[in-house]
C-alpha positions in Angstrom: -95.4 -38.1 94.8 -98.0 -39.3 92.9 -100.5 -36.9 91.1 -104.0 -37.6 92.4 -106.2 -35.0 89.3 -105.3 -33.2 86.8 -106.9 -29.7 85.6 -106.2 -25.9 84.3 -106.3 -22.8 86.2 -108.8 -20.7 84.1 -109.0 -16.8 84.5 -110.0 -14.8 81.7 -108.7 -16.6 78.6 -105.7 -17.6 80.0 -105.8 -21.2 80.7 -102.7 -23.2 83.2 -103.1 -26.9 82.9 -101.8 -27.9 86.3 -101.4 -31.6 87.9 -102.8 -31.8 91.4 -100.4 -33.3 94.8 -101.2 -33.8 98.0 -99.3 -31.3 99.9 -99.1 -32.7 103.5 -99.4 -36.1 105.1 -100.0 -37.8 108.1 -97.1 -38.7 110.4 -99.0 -40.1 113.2 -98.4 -43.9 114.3 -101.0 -45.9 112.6 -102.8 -47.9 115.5 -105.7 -50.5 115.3 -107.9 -51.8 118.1 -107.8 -55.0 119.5 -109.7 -56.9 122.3 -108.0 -56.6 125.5 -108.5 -59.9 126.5 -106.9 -62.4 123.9 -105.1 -59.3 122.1 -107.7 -60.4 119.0 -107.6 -57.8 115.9 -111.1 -55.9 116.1 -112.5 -55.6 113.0 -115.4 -53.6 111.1 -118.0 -54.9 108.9 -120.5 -53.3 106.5 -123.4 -55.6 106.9 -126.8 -54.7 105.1 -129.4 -54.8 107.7 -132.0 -56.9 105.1 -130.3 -59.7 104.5 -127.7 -59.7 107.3 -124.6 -59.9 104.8 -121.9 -58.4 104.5 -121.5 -56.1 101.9 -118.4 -56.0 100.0 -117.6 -51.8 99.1 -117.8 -51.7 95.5 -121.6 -53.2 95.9 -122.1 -50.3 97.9 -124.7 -46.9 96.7 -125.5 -43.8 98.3 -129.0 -43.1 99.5 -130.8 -39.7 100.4 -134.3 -40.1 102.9 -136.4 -37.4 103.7 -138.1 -39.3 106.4 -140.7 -40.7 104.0 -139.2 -41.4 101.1 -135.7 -43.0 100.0 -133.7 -42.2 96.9 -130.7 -44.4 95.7 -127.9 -42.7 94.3 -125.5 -44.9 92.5 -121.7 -44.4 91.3 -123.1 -43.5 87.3 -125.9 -40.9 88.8 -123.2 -39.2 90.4 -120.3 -39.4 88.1 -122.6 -37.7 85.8 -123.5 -34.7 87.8 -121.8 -31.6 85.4 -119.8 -30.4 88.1 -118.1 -33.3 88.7 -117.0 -33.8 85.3 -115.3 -30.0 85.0 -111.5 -30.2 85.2 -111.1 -26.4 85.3 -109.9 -24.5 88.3 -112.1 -21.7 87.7 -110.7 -18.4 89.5 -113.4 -16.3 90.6 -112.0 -13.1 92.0 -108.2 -12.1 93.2 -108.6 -10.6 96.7 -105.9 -9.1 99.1 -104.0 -11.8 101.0 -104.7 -10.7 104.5 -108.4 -11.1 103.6 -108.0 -14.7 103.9 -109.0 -15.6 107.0 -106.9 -18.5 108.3 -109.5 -20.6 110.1 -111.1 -21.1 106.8 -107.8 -23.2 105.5 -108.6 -26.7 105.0 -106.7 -29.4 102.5 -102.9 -28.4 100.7 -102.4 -28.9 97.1 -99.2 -28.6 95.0 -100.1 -27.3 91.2 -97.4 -28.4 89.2 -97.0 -26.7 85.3 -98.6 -29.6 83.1 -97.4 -28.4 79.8 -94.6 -28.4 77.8 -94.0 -24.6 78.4 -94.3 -23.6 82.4 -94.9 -20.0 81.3 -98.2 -19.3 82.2 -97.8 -20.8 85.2 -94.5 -18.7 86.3 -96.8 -15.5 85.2 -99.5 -16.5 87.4 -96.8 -17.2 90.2 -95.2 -14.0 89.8 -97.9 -11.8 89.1 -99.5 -13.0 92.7 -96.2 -12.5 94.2 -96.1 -8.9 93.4 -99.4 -7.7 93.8 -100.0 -9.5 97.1 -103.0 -11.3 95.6 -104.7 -14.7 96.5 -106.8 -16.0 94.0 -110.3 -17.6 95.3 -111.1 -20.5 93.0 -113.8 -22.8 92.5 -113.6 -26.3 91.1 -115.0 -29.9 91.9 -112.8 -33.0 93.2 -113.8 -35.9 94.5 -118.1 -35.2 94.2 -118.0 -32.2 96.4 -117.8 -28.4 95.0 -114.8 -26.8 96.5 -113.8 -23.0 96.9 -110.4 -22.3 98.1 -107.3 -19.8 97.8 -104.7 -20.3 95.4 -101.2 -18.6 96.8 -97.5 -18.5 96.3 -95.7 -20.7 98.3 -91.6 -20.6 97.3 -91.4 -21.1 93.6 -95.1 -23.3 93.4 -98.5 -22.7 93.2 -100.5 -23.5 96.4 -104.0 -25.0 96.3 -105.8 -24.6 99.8 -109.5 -25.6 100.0 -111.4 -23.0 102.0 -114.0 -24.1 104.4 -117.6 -22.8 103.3 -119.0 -19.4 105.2 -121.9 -21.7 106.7 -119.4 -24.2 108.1 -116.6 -21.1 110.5 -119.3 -21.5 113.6 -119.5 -18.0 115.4 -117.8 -17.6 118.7 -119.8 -15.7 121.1 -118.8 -16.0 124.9 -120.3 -13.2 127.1 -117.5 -13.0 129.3 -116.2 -10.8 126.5 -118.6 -8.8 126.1 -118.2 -7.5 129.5 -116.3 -4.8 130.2 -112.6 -5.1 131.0 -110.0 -2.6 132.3 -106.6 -3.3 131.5 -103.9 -0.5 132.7 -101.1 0.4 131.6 -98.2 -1.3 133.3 -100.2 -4.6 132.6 -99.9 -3.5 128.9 -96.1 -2.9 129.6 -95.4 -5.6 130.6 -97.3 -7.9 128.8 -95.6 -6.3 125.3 -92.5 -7.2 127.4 -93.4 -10.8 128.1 -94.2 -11.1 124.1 -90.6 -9.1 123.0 -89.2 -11.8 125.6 -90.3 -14.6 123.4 -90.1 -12.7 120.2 -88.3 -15.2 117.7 -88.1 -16.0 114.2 -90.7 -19.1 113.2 -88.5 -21.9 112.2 -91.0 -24.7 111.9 -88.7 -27.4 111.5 -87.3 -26.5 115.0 -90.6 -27.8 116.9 -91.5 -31.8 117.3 -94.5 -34.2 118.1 -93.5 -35.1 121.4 -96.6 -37.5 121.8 -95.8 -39.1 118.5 -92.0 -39.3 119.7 -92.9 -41.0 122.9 -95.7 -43.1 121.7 -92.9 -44.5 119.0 -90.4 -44.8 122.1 -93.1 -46.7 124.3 -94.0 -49.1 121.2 -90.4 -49.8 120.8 -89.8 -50.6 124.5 -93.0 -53.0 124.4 -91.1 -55.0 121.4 -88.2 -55.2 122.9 -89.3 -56.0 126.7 -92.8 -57.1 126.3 -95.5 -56.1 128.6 -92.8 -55.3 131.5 -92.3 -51.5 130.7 -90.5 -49.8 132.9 -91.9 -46.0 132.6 -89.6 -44.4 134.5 -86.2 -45.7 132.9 -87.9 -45.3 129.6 -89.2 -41.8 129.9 -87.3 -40.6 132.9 -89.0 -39.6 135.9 -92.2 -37.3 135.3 -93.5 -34.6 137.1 -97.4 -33.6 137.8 -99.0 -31.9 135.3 -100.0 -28.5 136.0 -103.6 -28.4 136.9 -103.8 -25.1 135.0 -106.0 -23.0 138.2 -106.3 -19.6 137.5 -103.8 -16.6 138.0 -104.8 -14.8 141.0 -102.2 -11.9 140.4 -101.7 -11.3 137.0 -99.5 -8.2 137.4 -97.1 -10.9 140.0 -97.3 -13.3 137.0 -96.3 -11.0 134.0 -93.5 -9.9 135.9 -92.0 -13.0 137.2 -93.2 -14.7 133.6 -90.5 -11.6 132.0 -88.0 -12.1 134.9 -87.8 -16.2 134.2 -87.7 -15.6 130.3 -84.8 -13.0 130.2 -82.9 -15.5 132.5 -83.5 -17.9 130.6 -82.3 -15.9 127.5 -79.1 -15.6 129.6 -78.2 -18.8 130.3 -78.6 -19.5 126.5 -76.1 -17.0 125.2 -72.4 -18.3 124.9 -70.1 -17.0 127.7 -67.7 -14.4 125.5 -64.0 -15.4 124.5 -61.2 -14.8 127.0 -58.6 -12.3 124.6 -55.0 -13.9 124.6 -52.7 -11.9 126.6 -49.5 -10.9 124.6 -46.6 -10.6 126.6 -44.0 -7.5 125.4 -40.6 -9.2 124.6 
């Protein structure tokens, strides 16, 4: 990995120069358009609507309008901006974890110790660790002012950009606000449906099927050309569910445990036959 900014965690007069990794990447198949005709690459071009050229990027500005009036912005105006020039990770308050609402999570970092001496990073670490506490941080990367949580993850520092209050839109749907009656045996056995499927979260047990099959499909298509056999390369599909509405819910919660235990049934090993020992 390659270290894309480099900074300090500042809170208080403790200061934690950190280098800055991208935590997650992209595993989707990279895919370009083409026209279906002749199979030609389709291509985009930034052409300046004066002069009809096109514009190579690095001759490219930024430009605000108000409707009457146009500002250019160029590549110096903004480098200059204070904010952008900071390199401090500046922590602003440690709030409980749970606080955190996950819909706000945005971008991953890594922090990794950028000192000779990783001790004021371990402190940090451990201190959050054991007092449960995610620290809210502001800092600038990339022009943009950022506010996010930095947590524990394992034995490193976790950067997570947080999505600005003005940005979560509110979800109001009126059938909720209606009121609903559930009873009791739906409750039962709807917590028995859940403990049915109740698990530990292994992430790394779970797969992108689409990416799995789109990877299959494009290997077929080299290997065959156009003459793609679906079925012998996917196997026969059924329909999809057209996802209608449950008329009985109580019928559906208990078949829905009924199938699950079954299935938990047919998982389990069948137990060992015992040796019988014969008496000489």
């Amino acid at each position: 990995m390659r270290s894309i900014w480099k900074g300090a965690v500042a809170f208080g007069l403790v200061n934690v120069p950190v280098k800055v990794y991208s935590a997650t990447e992209d595993h989707d198949v990279s895919l370009h358009q083409v026209h279906n005709k002749d199979g030609g690459r389709i291509r985009y071009q930034r052409t300046c609507e004066i002069d009809g050229e096109v514009v190579p990027y690095a001759d490219i500005d930024r430009a605000y309008d108000d409707g009457d009036r146009t500002v250019v912005l160029t590549k110096e105006d903004l480098d200059a901006l204070p904010a952008e020039k900071s390199r401090e990770i500046s922590v602003v308050e440690f709030v409980p974890s749970e606080q955190v609402d996950p819909i706000t999570f945005d971008k991953a970092y890594y922090l990794e110790p950028d000192s000779s001496s990783p001790k004021a990073y371990v402190l940090l670490r451990r201190t959050l660790e054991q007092t449960d506490r995610t620290a809210i941080v502001q800092f600038s990367l990339r022009q943009k002012t950022r506010l996010a949580a930095l947590r524990v993850r394992g034995d490193v520092l976790v950067l997570q950009t947080l999505l600005w209050a003005d940005e979560v839109r509110e979800a109001a749907f009126p059938a909720l606000e209606e009121s609903v009656k559930i009873s009791a045996k739906e409750m039962e056995l709807s917590a028995a449906l859940v403990d049915s499927f109740s698990s530990e979260f292994e992430p790394e047990q779970f797969r992108d099927d689409y990416q799995e099959q789109l990877r299959t499909l494009i290997e077929a298509k080299l290997e065959n050309g156009e003459s793609v056999d679906t079925a012998a390369t996917f196997g026969e599909q059924g329909e999809a569910d057209d996802g209608g509405e449950v008329i009985d819910l109580m019928a559906a919660l208990r078949a829905s445990v009924e199938r699950s235990r079954a299935a938990k049934d047919d998982e389990k090993p069948a137990p060992k036959r015992k040796k019988s020992t014969k008496a000489s």
